[in-house]
C-alpha positions as CSV (number, residue, x, y, z in Angstrom):
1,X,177.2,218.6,106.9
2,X,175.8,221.9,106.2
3,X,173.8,224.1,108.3
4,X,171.2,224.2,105.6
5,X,171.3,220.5,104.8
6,X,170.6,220.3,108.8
7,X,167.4,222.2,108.3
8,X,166.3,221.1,104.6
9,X,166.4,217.5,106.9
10,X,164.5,218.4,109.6
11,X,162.1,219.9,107.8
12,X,161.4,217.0,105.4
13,X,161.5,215.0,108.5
14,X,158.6,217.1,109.9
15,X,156.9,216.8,106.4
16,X,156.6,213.2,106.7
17,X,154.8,213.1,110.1
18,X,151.9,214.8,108.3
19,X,148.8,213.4,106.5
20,X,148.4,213.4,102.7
21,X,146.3,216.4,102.5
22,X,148.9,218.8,104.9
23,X,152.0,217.3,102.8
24,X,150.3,218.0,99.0
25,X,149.3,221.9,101.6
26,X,152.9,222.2,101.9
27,X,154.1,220.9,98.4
28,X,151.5,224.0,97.4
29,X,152.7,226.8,99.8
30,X,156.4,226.0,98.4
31,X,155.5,226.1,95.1
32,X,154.0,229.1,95.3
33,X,156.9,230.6,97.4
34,X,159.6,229.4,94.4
35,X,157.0,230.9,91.7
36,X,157.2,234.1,93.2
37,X,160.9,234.7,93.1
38,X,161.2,233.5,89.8
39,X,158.6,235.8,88.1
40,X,160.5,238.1,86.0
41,X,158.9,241.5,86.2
42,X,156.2,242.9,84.3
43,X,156.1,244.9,81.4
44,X,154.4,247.8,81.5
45,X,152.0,248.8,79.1
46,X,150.3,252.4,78.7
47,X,146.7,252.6,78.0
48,X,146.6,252.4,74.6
49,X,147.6,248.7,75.1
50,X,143.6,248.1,76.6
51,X,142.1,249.8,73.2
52,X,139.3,247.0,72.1
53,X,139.3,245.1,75.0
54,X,135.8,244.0,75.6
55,X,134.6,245.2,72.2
56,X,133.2,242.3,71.4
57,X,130.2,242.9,73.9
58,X,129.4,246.1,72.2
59,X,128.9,244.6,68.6
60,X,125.4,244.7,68.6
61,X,124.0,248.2,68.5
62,X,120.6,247.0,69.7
63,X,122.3,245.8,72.7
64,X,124.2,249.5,73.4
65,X,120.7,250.8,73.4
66,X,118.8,248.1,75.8
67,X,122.0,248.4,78.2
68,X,121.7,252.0,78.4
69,X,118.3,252.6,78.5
70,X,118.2,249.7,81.3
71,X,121.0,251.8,83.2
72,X,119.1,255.2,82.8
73,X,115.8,253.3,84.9
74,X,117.1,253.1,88.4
């Protein structure tokens, strides 16, 4: 048998000798592990990509003028 097979078993072994809630901790912390190394990397994006993001908080003029005039008080 495997060296690795050895350790995959005495791990699982270990697994099951904890309660429900440390198991589904466990079954999380792995996951997580695997979802890391399989993320393929990012795109980058320059600036221009964030042009308009958020405009749609600044579509009322009257609310420009109350949000700045309610900055300028303190």
């Amino acid at each position: 048998m495997p060296a690795s097979s050895l350790i995959l078993n005495d791990i699982l072994a270990r697994a099951k000798q904890l309660d429900t809630k440390d198991q589904l901790t466990l079954l999380q912390k792995l996951a997580a592990l695997i979802g890391r190394k399989e993320k393929l990397p990012e795109q980058t994006s320059g600036l221009s990509a964030l042009a308009g993001l958020g405009s749609e908080v600044w579509k009322n003029e009257a609310a420009i003028d109350q949000y700045l005039d309610e900055e300028r008080q303190w």
